[in-house]
C-alpha positions as CSV (number, residue, x, y, z in Angstrom):
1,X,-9.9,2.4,15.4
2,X,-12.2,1.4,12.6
3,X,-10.8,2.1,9.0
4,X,-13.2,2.4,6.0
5,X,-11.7,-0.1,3.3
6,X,-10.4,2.9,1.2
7,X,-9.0,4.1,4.2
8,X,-6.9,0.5,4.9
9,X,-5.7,0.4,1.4
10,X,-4.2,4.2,2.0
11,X,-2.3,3.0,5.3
12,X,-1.1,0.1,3.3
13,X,0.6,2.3,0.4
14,X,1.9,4.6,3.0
15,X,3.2,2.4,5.3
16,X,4.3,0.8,1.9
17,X,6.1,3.9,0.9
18,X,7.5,4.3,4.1
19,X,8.9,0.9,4.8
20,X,12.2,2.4,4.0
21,X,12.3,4.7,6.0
22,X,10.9,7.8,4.1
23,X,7.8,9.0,1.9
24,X,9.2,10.6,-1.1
25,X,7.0,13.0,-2.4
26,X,7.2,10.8,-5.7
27,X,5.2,8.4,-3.8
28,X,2.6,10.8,-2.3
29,X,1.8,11.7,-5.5
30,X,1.2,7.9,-6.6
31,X,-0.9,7.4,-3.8
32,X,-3.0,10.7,-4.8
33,X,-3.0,9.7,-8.7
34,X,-4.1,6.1,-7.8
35,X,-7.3,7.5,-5.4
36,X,-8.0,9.7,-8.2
37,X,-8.1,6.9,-11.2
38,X,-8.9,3.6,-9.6
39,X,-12.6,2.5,-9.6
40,X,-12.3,1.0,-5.9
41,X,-11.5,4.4,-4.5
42,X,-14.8,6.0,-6.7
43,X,-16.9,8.3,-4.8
44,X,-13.8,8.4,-2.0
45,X,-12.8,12.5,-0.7
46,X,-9.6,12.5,-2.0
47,X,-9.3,15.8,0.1
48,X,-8.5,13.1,3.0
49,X,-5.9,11.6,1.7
50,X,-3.8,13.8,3.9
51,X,-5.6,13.4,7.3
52,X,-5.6,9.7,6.3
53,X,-2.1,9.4,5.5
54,X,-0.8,11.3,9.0
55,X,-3.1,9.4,11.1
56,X,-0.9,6.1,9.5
57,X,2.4,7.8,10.4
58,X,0.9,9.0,13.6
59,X,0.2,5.4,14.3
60,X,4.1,4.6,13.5
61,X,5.9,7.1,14.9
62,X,3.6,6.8,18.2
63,X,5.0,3.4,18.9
64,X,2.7,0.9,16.7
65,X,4.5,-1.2,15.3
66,X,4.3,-2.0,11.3
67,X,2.5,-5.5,12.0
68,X,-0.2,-3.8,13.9
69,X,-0.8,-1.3,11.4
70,X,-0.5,-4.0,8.8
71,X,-3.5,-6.2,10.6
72,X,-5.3,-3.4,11.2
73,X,-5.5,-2.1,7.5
74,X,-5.6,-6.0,6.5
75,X,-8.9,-6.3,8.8
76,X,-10.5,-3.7,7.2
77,X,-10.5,-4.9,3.9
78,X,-13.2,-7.1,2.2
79,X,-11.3,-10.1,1.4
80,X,-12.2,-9.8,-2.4
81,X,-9.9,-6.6,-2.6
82,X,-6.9,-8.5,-1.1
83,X,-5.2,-8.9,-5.2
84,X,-6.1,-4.8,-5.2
85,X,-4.4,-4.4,-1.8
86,X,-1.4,-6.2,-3.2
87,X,-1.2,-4.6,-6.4
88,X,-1.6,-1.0,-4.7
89,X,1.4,-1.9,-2.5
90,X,3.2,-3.2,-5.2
91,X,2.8,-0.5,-7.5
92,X,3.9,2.3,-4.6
93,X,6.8,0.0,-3.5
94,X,7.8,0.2,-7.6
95,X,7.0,3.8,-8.1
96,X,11.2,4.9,-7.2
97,X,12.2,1.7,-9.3
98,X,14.2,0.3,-6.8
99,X,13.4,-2.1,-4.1
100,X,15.3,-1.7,-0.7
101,X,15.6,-4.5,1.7
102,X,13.2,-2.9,3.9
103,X,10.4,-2.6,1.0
104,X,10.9,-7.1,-0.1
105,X,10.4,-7.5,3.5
106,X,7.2,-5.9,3.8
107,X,5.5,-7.0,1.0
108,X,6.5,-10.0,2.4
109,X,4.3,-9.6,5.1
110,X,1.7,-8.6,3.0
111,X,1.5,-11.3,0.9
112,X,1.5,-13.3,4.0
113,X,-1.0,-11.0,5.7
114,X,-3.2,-11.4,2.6
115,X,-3.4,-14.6,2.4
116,X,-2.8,-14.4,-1.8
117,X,-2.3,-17.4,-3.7
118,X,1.7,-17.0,-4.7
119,X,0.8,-17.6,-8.5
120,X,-1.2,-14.0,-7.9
121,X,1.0,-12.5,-6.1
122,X,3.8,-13.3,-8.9
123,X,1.8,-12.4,-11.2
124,X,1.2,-8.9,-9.7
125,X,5.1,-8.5,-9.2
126,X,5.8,-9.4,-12.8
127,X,3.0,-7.1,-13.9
128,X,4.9,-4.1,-11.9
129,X,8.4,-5.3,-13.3
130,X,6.9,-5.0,-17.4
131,X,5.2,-1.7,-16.5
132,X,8.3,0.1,-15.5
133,X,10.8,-1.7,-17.4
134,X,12.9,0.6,-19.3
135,X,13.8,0.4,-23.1
């Protein structure tokens, strides 16, 4: 299966959003709000978004494993979008404003998977931690 680049960064928030165990709709709605803003997703259908986003759990609950899906979506994305990957992932794994074990592991493995220098990928975390800090 060949995945557009837009397509990859979706199965990265989703599998992002679902690396504890459940999608909250909280999170869908992220994912929909981020195709809809960010420049990298311009001219994408956002109408897929949910044939995109079931082909991903598809994928999961068929028996792929999340490091398959993870090298997949990693493949298919130019390797001057890996930051954007990491700071979509980061920003759907921050949206409840709690990290579960499950959630530090993956982005874990995509940090590793991206190959990010960990000075950008600090940066991105500390960027999501000032963005949803409360008052």
């Amino acid at each position: 299966m060949t995945l557009s680049p837009q397509d990859a960064l979706i199965y990265l928030m989703v599998v992002t959003a679902a690396a504890d165990t459940q999608m909250t709709q909280q999170e869908y709605a992220r994912i929909d709000a981020l195709i809809g803003r960010l420049p990298v997703f311009q001219g994408y259908d956002r109408a897929a978004l949910p044939t995109v986003a079931n082909a991903c759990v598809d994928l999961i609950n068929g028996g792929t494993d999340i490091e398959s899906v993870l090298e997949m979506a990693v493949d298919a994305i130019p390797e001057r979008l890996h930051d954007t990957a990491y700071v979509l992932v980061v920003e759907i794994a921050t949206v409840d404003l709690t990290l579960e074990q499950e959630e530090l592991r993956f982005l874990e493995m995509v940090r590793d998977h991206l190959h990010l220098e960990r000075l950008v990928t600090a940066a991105i975390e500390s960027a999501a931690r000032a963005r949803y800090r409360h008052a």
